[in-house]
Each structure stands twice: as C-alpha cells, then as structure tokens.
N, CA, C, O and CB atoms as a CASP TS submission, in Angstrom:
PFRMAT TS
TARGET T0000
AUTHOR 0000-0000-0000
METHOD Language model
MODEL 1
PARENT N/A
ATOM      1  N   UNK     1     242.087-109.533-242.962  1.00  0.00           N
ATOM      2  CA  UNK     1     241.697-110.252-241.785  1.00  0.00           C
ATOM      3  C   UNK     1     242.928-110.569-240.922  1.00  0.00           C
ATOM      4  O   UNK     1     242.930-110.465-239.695  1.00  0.00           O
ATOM      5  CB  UNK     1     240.955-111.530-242.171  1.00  0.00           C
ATOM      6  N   UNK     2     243.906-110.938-241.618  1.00  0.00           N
ATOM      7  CA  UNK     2     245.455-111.035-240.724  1.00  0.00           C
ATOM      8  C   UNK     2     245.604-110.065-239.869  1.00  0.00           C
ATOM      9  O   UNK     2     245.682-110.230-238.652  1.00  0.00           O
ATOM     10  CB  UNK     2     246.809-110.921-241.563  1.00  0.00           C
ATOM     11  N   UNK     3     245.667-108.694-240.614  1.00  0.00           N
ATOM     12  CA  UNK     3     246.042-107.496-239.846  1.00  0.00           C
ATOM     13  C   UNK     3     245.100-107.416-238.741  1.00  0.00           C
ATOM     14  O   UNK     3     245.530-107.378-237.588  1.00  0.00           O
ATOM     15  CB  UNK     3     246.030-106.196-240.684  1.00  0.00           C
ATOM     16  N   UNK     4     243.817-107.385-238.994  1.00  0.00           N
ATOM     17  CA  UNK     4     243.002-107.157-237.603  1.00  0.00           C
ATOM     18  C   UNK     4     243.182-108.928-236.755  1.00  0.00           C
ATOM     19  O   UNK     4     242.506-109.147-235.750  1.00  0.00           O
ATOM     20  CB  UNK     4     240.893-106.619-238.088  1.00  0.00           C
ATOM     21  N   UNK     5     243.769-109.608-237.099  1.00  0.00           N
ATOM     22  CA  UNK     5     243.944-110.597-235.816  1.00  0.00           C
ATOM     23  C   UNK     5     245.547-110.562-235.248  1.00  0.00           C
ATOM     24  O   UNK     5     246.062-110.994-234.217  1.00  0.00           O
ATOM     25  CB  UNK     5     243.530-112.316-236.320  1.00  0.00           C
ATOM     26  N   UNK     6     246.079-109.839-236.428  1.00  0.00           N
ATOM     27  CA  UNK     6     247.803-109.715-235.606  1.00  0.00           C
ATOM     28  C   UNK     6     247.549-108.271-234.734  1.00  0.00           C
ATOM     29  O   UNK     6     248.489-108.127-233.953  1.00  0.00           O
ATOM     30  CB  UNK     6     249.549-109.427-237.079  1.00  0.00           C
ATOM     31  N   UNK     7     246.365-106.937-234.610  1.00  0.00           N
ATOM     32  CA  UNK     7     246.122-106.622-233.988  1.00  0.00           C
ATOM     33  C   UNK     7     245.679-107.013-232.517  1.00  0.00           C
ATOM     34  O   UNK     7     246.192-106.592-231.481  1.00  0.00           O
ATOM     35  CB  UNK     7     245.812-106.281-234.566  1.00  0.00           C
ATOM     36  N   UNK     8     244.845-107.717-232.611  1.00  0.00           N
ATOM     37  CA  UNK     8     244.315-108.354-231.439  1.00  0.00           C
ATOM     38  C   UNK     8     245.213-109.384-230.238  1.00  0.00           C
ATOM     39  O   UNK     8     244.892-109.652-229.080  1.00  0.00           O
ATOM     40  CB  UNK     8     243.270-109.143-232.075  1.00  0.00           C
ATOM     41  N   UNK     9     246.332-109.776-230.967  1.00  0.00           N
ATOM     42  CA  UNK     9     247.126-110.279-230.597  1.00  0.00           C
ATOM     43  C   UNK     9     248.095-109.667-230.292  1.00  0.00           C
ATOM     44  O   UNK     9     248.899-110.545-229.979  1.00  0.00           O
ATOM     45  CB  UNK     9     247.273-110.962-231.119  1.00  0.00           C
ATOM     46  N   UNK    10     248.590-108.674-230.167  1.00  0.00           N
ATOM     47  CA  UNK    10     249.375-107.558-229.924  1.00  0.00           C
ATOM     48  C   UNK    10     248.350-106.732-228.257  1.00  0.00           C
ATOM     49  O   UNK    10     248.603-106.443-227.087  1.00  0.00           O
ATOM     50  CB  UNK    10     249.408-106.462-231.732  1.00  0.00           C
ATOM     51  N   UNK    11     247.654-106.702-228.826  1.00  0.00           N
ATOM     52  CA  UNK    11     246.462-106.190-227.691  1.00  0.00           C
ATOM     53  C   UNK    11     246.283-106.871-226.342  1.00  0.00           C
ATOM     54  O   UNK    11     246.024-106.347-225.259  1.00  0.00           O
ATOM     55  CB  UNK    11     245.027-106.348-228.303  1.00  0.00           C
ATOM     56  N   UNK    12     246.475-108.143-226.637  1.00  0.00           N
ATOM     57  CA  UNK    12     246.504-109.139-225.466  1.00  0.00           C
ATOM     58  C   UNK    12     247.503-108.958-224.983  1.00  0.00           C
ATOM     59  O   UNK    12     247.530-108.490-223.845  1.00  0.00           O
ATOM     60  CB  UNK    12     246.385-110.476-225.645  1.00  0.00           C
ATOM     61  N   UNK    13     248.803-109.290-225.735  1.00  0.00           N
ATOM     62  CA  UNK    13     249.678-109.090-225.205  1.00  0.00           C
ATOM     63  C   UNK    13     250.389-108.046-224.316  1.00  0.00           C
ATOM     64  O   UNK    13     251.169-108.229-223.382  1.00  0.00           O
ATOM     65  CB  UNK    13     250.010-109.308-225.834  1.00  0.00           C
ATOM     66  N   UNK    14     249.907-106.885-224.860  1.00  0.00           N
ATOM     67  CA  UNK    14     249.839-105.468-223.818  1.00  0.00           C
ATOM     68  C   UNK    14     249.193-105.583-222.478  1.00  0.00           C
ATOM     69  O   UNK    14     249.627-105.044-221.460  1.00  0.00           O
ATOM     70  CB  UNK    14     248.974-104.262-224.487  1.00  0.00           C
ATOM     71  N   UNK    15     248.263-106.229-222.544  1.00  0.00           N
ATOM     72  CA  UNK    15     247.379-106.671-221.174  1.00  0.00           C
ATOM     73  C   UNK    15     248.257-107.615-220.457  1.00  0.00           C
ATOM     74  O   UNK    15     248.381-107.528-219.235  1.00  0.00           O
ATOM     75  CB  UNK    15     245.835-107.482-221.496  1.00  0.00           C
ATOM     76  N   UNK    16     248.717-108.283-220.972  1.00  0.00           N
ATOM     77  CA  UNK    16     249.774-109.416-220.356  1.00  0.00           C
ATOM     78  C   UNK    16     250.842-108.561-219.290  1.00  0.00           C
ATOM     79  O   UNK    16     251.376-109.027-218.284  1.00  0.00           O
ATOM     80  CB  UNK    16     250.808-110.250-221.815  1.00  0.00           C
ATOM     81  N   UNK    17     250.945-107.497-219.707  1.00  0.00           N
ATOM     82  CA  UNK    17     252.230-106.509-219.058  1.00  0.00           C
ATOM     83  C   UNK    17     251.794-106.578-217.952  1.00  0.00           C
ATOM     84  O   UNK    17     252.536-106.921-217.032  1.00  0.00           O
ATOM     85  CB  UNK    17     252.532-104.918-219.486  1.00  0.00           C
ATOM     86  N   UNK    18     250.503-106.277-217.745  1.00  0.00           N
ATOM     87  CA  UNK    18     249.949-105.914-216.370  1.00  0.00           C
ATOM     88  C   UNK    18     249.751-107.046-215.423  1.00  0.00           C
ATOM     89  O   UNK    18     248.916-107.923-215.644  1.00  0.00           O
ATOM     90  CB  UNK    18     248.634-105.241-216.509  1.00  0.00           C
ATOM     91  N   UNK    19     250.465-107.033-214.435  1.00  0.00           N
ATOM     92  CA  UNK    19     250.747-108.379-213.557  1.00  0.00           C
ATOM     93  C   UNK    19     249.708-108.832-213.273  1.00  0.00           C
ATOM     94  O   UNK    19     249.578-109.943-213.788  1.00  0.00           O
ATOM     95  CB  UNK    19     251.460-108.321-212.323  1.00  0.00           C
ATOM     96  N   UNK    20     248.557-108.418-212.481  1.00  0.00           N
ATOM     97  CA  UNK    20     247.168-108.421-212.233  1.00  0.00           C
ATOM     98  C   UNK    20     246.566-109.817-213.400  1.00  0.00           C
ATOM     99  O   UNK    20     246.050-110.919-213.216  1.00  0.00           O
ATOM    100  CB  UNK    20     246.500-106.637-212.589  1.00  0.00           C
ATOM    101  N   UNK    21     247.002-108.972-214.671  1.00  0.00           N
ATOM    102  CA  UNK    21     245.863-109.563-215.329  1.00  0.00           C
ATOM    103  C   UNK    21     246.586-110.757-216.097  1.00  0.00           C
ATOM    104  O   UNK    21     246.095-111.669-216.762  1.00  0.00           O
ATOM    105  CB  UNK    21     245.018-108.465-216.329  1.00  0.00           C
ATOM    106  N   UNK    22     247.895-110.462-215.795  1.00  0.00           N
ATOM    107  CA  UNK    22     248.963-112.632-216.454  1.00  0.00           C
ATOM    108  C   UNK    22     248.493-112.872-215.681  1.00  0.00           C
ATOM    109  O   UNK    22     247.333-113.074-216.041  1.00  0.00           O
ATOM    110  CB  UNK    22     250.894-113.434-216.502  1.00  0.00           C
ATOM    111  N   UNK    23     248.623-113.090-214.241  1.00  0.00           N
ATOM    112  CA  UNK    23     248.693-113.818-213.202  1.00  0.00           C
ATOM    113  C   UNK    23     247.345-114.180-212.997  1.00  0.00           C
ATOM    114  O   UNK    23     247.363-115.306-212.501  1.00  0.00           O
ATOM    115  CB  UNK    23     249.329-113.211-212.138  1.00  0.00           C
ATOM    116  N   UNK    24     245.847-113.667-213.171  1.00  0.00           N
ATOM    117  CA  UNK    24     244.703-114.026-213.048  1.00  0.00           C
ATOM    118  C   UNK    24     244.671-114.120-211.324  1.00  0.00           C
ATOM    119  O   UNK    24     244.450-115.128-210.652  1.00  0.00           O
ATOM    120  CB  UNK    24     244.425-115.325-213.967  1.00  0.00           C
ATOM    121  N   UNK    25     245.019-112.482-210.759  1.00  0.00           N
ATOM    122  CA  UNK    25     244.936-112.525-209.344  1.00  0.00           C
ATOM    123  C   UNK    25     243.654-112.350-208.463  1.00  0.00           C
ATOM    124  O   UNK    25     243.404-112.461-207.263  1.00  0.00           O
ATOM    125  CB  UNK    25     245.749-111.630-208.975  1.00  0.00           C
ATOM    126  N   UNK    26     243.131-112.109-209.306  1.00  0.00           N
ATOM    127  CA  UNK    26     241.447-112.305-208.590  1.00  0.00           C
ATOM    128  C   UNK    26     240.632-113.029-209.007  1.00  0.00           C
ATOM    129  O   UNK    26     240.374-113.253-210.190  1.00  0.00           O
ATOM    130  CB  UNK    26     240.582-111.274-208.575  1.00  0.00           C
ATOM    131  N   UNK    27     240.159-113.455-208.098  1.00  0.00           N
ATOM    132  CA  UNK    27     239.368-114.903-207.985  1.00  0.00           C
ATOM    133  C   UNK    27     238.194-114.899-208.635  1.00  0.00           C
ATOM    134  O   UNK    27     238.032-115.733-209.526  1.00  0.00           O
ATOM    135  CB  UNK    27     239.005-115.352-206.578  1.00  0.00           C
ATOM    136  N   UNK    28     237.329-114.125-208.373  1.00  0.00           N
ATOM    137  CA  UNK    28     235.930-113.745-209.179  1.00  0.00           C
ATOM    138  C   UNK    28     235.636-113.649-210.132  1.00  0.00           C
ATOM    139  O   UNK    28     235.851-112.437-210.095  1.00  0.00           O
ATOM    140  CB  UNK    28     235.462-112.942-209.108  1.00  0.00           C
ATOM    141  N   UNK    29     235.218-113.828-211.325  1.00  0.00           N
ATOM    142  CA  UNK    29     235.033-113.416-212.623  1.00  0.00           C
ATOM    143  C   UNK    29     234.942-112.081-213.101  1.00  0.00           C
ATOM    144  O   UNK    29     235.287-111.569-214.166  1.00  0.00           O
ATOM    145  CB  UNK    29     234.080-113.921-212.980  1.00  0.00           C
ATOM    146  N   UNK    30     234.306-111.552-211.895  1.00  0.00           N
ATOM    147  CA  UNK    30     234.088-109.753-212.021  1.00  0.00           C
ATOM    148  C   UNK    30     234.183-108.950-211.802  1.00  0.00           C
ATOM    149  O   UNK    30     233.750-107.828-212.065  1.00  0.00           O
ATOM    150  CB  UNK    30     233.625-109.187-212.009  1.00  0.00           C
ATOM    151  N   UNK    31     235.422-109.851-210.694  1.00  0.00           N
ATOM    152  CA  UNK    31     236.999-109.115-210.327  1.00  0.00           C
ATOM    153  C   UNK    31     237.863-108.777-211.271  1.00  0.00           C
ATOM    154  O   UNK    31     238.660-107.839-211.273  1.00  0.00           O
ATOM    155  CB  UNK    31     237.904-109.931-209.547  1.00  0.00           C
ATOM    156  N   UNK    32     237.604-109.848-212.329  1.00  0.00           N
ATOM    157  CA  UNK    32     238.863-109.840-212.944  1.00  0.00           C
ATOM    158  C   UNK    32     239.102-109.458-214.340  1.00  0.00           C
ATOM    159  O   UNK    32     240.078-109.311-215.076  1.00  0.00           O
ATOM    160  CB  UNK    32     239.318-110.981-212.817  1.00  0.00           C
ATOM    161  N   UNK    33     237.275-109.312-214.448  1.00  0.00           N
ATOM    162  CA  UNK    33     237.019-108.555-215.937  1.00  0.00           C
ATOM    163  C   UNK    33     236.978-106.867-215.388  1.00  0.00           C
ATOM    164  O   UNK    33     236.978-106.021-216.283  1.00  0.00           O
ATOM    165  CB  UNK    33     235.188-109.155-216.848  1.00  0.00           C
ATOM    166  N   UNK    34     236.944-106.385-213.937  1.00  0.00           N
ATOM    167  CA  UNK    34     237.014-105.269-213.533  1.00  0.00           C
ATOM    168  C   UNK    34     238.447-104.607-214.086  1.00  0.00           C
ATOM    169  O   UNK    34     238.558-103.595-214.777  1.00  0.00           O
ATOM    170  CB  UNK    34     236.795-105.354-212.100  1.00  0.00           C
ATOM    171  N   UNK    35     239.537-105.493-213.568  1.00  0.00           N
ATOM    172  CA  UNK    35     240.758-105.156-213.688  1.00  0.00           C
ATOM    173  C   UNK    35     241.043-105.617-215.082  1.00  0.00           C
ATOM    174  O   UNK    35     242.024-104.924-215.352  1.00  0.00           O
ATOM    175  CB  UNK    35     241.602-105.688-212.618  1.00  0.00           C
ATOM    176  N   UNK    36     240.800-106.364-216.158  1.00  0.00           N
ATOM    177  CA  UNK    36     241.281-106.158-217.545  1.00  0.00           C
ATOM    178  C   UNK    36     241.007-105.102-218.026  1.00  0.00           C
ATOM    179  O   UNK    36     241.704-104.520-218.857  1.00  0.00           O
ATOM    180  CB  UNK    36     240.907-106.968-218.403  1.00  0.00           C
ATOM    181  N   UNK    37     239.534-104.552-217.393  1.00  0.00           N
ATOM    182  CA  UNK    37     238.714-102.891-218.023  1.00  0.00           C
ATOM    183  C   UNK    37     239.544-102.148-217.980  1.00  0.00           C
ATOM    184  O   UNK    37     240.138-101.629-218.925  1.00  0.00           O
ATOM    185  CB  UNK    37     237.483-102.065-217.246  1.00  0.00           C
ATOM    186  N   UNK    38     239.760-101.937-216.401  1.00  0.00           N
ATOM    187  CA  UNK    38     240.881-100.729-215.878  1.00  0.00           C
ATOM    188  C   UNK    38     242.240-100.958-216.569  1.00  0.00           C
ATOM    189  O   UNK    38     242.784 -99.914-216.931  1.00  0.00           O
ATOM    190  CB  UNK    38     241.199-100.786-214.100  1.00  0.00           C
ATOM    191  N   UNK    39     243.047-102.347-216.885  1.00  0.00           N
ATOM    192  CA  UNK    39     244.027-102.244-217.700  1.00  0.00           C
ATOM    193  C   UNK    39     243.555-101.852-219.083  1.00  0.00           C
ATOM    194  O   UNK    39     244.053-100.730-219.167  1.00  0.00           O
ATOM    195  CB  UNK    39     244.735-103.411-217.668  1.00  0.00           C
ATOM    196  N   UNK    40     243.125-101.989-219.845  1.00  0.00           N
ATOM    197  CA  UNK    40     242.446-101.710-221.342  1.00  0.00           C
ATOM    198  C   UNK    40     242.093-100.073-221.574  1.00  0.00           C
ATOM    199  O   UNK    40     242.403 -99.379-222.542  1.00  0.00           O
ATOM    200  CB  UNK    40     240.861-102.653-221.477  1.00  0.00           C
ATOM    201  N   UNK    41     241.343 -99.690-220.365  1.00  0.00           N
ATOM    202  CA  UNK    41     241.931 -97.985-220.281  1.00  0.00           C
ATOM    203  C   UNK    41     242.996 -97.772-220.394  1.00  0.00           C
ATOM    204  O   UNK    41     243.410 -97.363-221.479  1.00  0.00           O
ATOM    205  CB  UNK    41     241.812 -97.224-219.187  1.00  0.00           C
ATOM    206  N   UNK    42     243.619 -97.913-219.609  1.00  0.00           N
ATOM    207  CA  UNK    42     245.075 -97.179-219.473  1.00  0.00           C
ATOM    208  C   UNK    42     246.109 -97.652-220.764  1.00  0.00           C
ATOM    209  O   UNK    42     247.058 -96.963-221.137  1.00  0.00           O
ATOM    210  CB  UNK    42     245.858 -97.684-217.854  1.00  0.00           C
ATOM    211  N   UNK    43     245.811 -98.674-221.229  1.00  0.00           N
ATOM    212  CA  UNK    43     246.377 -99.014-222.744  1.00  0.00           C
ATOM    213  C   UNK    43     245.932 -98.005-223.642  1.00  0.00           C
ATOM    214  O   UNK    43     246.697 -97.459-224.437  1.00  0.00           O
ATOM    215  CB  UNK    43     245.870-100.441-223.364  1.00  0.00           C
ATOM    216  N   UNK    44     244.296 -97.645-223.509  1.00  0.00           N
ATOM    217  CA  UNK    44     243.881 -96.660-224.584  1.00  0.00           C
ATOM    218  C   UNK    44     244.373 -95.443-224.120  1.00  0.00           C
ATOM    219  O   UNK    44     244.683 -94.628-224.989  1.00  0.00           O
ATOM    220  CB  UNK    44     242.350 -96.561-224.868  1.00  0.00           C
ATOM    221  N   UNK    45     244.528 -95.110-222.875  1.00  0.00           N
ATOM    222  CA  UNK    45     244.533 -93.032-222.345  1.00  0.00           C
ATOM    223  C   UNK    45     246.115 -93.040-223.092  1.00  0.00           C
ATOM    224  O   UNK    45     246.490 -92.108-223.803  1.00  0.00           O
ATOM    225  CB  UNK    45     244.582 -92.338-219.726  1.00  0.00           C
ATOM    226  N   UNK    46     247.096 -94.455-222.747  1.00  0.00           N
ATOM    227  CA  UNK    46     248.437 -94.249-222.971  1.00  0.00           C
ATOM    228  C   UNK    46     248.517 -93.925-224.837  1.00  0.00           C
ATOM    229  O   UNK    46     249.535 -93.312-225.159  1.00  0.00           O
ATOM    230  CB  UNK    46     249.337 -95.755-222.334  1.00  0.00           C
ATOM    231  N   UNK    47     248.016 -94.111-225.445  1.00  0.00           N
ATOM    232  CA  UNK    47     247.957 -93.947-227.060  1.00  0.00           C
ATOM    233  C   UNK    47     248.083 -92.533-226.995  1.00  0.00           C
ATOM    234  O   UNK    47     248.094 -91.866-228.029  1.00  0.00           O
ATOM    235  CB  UNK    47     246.519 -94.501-227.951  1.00  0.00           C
TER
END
C-alpha cells in the first residue's frame, strides 16, 4: 500500500511541473480539470 501511495505522490508532483496546473490558473472547475487531463497525457505519451 506504501508503494502505490508513494506512487501517487510522485504523480502529483509531476503535475505540479506544469505551471497551469500549481498555479490553479483557471477559474472554472472544468477549466481546470480540462488542463490537469491534458497535463496527465502528456505525463503518460512522455513514458
């Protein structure tokens, strides 16, 4: 259970890179789960 939550936490943190999504630059809720999506791709295409 460690390993899959020191995963997940590693995961966030990759998302964190992406300025967009530290900064919480869009206002909307579904703005901003748009742009974690689109970051969370590009975390997975980059693997």
């Amino acid at each position: 259970m460690y390993k899959r939550r020191n995963e997940v936490e590693r995961t966030i943190n990759q998302l964190k890179s992406f300025r967009a999504v530290a900064t919480r630059f869009d206002k909307r809720a579904y703005t901003f789960h748009g742009t974690v999506t689109v970051a969370a791709v590009r975390l997975w295409l980059r693997q």
